[in-house]
Structure formats: C-alpha cells, structure tokens
C-alpha positions as CSV (number, residue, x, y, z in Angstrom):
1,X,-26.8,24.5,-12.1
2,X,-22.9,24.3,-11.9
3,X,-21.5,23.1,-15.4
4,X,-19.7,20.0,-15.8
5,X,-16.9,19.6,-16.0
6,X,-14.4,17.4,-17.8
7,X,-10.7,16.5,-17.5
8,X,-8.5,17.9,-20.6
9,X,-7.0,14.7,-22.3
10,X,-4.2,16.3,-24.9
11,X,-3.2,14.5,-27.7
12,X,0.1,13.7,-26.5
13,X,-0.5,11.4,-23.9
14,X,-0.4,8.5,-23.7
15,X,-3.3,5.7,-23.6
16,X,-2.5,4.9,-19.8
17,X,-2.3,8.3,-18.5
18,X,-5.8,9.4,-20.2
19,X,-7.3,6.6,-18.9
20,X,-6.6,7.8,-15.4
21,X,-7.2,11.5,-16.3
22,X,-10.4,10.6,-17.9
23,X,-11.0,8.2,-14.6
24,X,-13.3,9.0,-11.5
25,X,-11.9,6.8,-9.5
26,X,-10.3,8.2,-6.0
27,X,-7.9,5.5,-5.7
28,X,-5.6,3.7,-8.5
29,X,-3.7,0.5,-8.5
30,X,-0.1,-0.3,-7.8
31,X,-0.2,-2.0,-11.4
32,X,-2.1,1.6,-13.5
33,X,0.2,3.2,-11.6
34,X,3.1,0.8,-13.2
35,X,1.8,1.3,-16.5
36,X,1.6,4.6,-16.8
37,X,5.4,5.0,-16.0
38,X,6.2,2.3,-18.1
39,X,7.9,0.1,-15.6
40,X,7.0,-3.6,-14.0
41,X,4.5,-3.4,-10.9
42,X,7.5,-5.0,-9.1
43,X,10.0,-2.6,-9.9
44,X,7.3,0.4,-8.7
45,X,6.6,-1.4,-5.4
46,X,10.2,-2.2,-4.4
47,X,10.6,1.7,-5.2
48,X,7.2,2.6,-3.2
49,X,8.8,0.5,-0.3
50,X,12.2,2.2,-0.3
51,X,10.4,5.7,0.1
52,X,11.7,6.6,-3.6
53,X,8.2,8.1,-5.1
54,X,7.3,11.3,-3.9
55,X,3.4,10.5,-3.4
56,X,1.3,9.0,-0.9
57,X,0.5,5.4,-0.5
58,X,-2.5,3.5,1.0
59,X,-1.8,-0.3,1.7
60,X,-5.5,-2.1,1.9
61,X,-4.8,-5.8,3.2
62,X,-2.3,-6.9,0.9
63,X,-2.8,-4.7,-2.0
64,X,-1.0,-1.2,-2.3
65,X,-3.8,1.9,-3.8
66,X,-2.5,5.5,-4.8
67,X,-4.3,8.3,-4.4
68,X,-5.2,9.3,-8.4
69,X,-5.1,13.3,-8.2
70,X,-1.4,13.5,-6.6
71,X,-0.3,11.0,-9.1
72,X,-1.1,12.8,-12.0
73,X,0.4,15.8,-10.3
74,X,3.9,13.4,-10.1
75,X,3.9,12.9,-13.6
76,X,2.9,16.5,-15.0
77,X,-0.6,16.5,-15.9
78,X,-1.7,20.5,-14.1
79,X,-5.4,18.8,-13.6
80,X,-6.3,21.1,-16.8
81,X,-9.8,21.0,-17.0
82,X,-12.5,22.3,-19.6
83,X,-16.0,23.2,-19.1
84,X,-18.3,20.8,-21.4
C-alpha cells in the first residue's frame, strides 16, 4: 500500500497559503487566490486580464478558477511534501 502523503505546511506561512497547501481541491478561486497575495479580487482580475500573472486561468461562465498546484509554484511553496 503506497503511503500517504501530506503537504508540508511550515510555520511561516501564512493562514491563506496553508489553507491552499493543505487543500485538495484542483481548482481555486479568483478571490483565495486574492487573499493569499494580499491584494483586492479586483486588483488580481484586472491584472489576470492584462496577461500580468504568469499562471494559467480557467474562466467557468462568469467566474475566473486557477489551477491550485502552479499557483503555489508562483508564490514559492516547492510542493514539499512529507510521508505521514
């Protein structure tokens, strides 16, 4: 049986960005994505818009997902994992 295993959440981050480290989900939100650099949702989609943010976009009807993994990889976190 292949061990679990489990996103490394340091000390130093901060609540937003564990949340989506310690998350499962594929896809995150315009607004997570906001929070976790600290800036309005509107200010991140007029910068998503202009082509300014080096990571892939998905718009779903009116709302904007971002694919989780290369967003982490945009703001630093190495997907560091530990066996539990």
């Amino acid at each position: 049986m292949t061990p679990k295993v489990t996103p490394e959440v340091t000390p130093n981050m901060t609540p937003e960005i564990a949340a989506l480290v310690k998350s499962e989900k594929p896809l995150i939100s315009s607004a997570e994505a906001a929070r976790a650099l600290h800036v309005t949702p509107y200010i991140f989609n007029i910068q998503l818009k202009q082509g300014m943010l080096p990571f892939p976009a998905l718009k779903v009807g009116s709302r904007v997902k971002i694919p989780r993994i290369p967003f982490l990889r945009y703001i630093g976190y190495d997907g560091g994992t530990t066996n539990a």
